[in-house]
N, C-alpha and C positions, 0 to 999 in steps of 0.2 A: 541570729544574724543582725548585721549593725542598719537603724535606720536612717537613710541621708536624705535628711529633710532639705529642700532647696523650693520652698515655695513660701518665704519668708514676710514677702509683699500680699501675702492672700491672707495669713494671719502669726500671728508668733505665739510658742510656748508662756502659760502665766510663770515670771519667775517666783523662785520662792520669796523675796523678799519682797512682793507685790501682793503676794499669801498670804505673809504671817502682816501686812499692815492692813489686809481685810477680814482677818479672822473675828478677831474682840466681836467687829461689829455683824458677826453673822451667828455670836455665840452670845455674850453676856451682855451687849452693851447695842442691845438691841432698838434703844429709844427713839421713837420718830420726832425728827430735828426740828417740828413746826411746832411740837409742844414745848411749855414754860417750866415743868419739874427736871429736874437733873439730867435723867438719864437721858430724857430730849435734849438737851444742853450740852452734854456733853458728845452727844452725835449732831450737834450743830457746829459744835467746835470742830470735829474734825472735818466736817466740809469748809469750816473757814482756814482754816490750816491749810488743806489741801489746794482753795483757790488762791492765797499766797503761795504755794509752791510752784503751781500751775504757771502763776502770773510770772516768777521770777525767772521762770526760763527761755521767756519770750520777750522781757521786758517790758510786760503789761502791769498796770496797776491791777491789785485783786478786783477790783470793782467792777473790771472790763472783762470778766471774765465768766459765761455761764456754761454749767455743766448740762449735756444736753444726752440721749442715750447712745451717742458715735455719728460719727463723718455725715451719713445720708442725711440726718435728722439736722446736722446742724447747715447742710449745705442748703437744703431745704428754708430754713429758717434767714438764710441771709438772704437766699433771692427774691421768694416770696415777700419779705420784711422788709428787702429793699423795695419793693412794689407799692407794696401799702403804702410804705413812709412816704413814696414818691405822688404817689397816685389822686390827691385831693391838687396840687398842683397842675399834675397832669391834665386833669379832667377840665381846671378852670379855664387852659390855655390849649381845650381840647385837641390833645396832643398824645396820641395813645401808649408813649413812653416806649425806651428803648434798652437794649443791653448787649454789650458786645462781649464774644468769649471764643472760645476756639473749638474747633472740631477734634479732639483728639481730649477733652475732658472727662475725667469719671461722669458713669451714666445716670448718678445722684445731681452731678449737676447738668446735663445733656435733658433729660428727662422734666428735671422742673423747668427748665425753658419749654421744652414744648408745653406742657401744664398752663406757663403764664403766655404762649403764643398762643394757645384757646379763650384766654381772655382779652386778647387784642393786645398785648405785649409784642411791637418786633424785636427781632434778634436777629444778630449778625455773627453770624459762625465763620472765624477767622481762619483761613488754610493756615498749616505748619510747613518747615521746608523736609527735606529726606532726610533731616536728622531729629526732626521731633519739636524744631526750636517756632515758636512764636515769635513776630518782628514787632518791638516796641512801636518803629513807625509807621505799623497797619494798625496796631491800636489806635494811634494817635488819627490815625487817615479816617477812620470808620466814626468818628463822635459827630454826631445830631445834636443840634438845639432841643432834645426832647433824652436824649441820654443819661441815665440816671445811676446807671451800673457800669460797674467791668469786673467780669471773675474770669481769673487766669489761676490755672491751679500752681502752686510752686515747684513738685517735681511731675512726673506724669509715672501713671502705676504701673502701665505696661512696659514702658523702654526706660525710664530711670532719667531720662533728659531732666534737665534742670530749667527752668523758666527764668529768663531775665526778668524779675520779679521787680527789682532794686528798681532797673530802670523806667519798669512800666511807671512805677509808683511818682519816680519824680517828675515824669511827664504830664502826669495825670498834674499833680500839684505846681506843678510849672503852668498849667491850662488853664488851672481855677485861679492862682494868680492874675494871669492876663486876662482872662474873660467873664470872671466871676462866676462861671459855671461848677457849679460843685457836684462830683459825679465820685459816686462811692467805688470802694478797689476792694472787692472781695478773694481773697484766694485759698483755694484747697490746698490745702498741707497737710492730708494725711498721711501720704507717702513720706512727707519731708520732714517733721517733728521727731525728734529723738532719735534720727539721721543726718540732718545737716544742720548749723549753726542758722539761725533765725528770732529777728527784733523787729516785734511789731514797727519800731519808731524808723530803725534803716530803711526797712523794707517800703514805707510808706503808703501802708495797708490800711484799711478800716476794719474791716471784718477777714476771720481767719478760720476755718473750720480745721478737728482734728479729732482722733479717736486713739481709743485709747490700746486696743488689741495688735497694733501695727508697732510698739515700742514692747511688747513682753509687759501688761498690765490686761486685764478682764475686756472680755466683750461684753455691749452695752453702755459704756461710757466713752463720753467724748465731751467737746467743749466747744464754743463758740466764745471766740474774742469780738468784741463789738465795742470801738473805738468810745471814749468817754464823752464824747460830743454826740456821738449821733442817738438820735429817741429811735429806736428799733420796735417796733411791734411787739407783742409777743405770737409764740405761733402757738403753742397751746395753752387753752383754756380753759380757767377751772382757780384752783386756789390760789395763794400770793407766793409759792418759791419762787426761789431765783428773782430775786426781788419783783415778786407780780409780774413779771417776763417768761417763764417758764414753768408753769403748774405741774402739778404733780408731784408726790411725796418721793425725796431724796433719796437714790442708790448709796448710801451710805458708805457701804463695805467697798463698792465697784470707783467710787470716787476717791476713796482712801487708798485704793489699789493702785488706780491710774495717777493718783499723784507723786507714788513713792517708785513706781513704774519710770515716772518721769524725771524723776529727780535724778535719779541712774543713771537711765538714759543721758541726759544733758549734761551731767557730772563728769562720763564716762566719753562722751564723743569725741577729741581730740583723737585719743589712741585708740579708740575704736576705728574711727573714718581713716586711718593709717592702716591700721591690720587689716580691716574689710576689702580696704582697698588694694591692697598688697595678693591677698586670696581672690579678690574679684578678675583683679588685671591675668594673674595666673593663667585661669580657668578660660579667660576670652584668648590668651594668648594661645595656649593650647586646643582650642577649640578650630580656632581659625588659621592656625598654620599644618593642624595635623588630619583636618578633614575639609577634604578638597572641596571650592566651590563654598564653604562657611562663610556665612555675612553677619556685623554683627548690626545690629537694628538701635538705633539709638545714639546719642554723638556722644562720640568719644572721652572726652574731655571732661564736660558739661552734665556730669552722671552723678545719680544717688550710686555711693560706695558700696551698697550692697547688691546690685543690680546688672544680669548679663540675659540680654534675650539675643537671639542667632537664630537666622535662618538657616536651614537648611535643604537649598532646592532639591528639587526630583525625590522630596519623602514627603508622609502627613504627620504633620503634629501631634495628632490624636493617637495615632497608631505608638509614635514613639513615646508618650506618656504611658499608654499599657504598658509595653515592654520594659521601660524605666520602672512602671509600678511591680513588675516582675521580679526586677531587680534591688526593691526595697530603697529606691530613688523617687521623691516624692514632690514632682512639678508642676506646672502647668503649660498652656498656652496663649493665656493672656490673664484678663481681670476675672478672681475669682466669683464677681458678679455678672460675670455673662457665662456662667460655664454652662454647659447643656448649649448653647445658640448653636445651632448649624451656619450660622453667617461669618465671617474671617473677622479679624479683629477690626473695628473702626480706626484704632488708633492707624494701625498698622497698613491699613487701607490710604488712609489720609496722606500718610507720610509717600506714598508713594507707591508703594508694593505694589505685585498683581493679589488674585484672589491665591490662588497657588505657592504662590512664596508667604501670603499671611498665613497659610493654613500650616505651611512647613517651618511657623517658627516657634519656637520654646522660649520661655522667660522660668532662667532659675537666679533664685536670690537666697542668697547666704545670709548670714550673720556673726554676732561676734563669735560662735563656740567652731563654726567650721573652718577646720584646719586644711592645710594645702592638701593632705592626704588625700581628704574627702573630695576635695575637688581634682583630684587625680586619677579615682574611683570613676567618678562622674564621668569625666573625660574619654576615662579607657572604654568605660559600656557604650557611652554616645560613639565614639567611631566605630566600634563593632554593627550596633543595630543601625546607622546610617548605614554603614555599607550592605549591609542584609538586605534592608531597605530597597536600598536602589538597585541591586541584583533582581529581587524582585519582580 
């Protein structure tokens, strides 16, 4: 029996041509890249390769570019990093530094805030409105003379909302302009890289975190963009990779994966974000005119192409994931990193929901191979087991 995977945002299939550009280096061409004889050289070359690919589809120079082992690690790396870098200033003008971010962020970057809140770091967790959206001008409202940060992720993983990114960024440099205050603009884009078009330069970002298993390339790699001006710390310790910034001997095969992973991806997104989109809109239209009381979570408009999460009151989410999983329908109900919580989704909380309607809602996410079919499949079993459901 066929299986319809729609849980695209928790992780994606490795394609094969993400395979066969990591094989060599998991078979013959095994050389560790920090050595001087060949076959280290020649597995040096392919990570330099790879952060020119990397770089080019963000319009990052290679240099700005570290490979790091995915999202948590590199989100980790930009706040803590910003801390440090901040923190010798901080301390002269005893001022225990600040960073502003929203409440509806992956729990990599929720998580290290509270980390650097243990260290005397404040933080201002910014509300979103009932569609998921961040307001540039509470950004702008929340900046302290001691503010040294802002991480706003680009899409969000749960509801697909897209973040006015653009605008934070040129407020921010409209601020350092007027005031000379220079305050760093970090954002998650793991959700949003090899999904939506993004330039480190438009965007007006410093730092950019991303992983590589969310575009159809390996888990364990990811990357960190870190703007060419800023001296960023290193977060781990030990040898000189990654230019003395990131220690530890080179995923080789996993970087060569997620480069050619990326290259696709970014090559491919035009007519991809068409069809996804075309399949996406489907499945929500279907959803919400053919089962009564359907909500759909997330704005409209303003959405990663492959992304439909709905509520749907008087059921439980958990229960319809079984019976979906019954049915060789493979979803979720929120971030595949809180799965097991008994608690409703943060995101979905924030936006507004009660606990009852976060607990009744589902996030499925397609991709390029699922056809309107499948999402008609989908469709059919969801109205049957809601109405189950609610008879119930």
């Amino acid at each position: 029996m066929k299986n319809y995977y729609m849980d695209n945002a928790a992780t994606t299939p490795l394609s094969k041509e993400a395979l066969e550009a990591m094989m060599p280096y998991l078979t013959d061409e095994f050389g560790n890249a920090s050595t001087i004889y060949m076959p280290g050289q020649r597995a040096k070359s392919a990570i330099e390769n790879s952060r020119r690919t990397i770089a080019s589809t963000i319009g990052a120079k290679p240099s700005e570019i570290y490979f790091t082992s995915g999202g948590s690690e590199s989100d980790n790396w930009a706040l803590v990093g910003a801390f440090e870098h901040a923190r010798p200033a901080l301390r002269e003008k005893g001022l225990p530094g600040h960073i502003i971010t929203d409440k509806i962020e992956h729990h990599a970057i929720l998580n290290t805030c509270r980390y650097l809140e243990a260290q005397g770091v404040e933080v201002t967790y910014l509300d979103v409105d009932a569609y998921g959206n961040v307001d540039p001008a509470a950004v702008m409202a929340s900046i302290r003379k001691d503010t040294f940060l802002v991480s706003i992720m680009t899409a969000n993983n749960e509801v697909g909302t897209v973040e006015p990114i653009k605008e934070i960024g040129e407020a921010l440099r409209k601020h350092e302009t007027e005031t000379g205050q220079k305050i760093l603009f970090h954002t998650d884009a793991v959700q949003a890289f090899g999904h939506i078009e993004l330039d480190v330069s438009e965007l007006n970002v410093d730092l950019m975190s991303s992983s590589a298993h969310k575009l159809n390339g390996p888990k364990g790699v990811g990357f960190l963009y870190i703007r060419r001006d800023i001296t960023l710390p290193g977060f781990i310790h030990g040898g000189a990779q990654e230019r003395g910034r990131r220690a530890g001997t080179e995923n080789v095969p996993a970087i060569a994966g997620f480069a050619r992973a990326a290259e696709i991806a970014c090559g491919s997104l035009g007519i991809r974000k068409i069809r996804e989109t075309e399949v996406r809109d489907h499945l929500i239209e279907r959803l919400l005119t053919e089962i009564p009381g359907a909500r759909l979570n997330g704005d409209r408009a303003s959405r990663l192409p492959n992304n439909v999460n709905v509520c749907f009151p008087g059921t439980d989410g958990e229960t319809l994931l079984l019976l979906l999983n019954e049915r060789q329908i493979y979803a979720s109900a929120g971030s595949a990193c809180a799965s097991g919580s008994l608690e409703p989704s943060h995101v979905l909380m924030a936006m507004g929901l009660s606990k009852d309607d976060a607990r009744a809602s589902l996030r499925l996410t397609i991709s390029h191979d699922t056809s309107i079919e499948d999402t008609d499949y989908v469709a059919d079993t969801l109205k049957e087991l809601v109405t189950r459901i609610k008879k119930i």
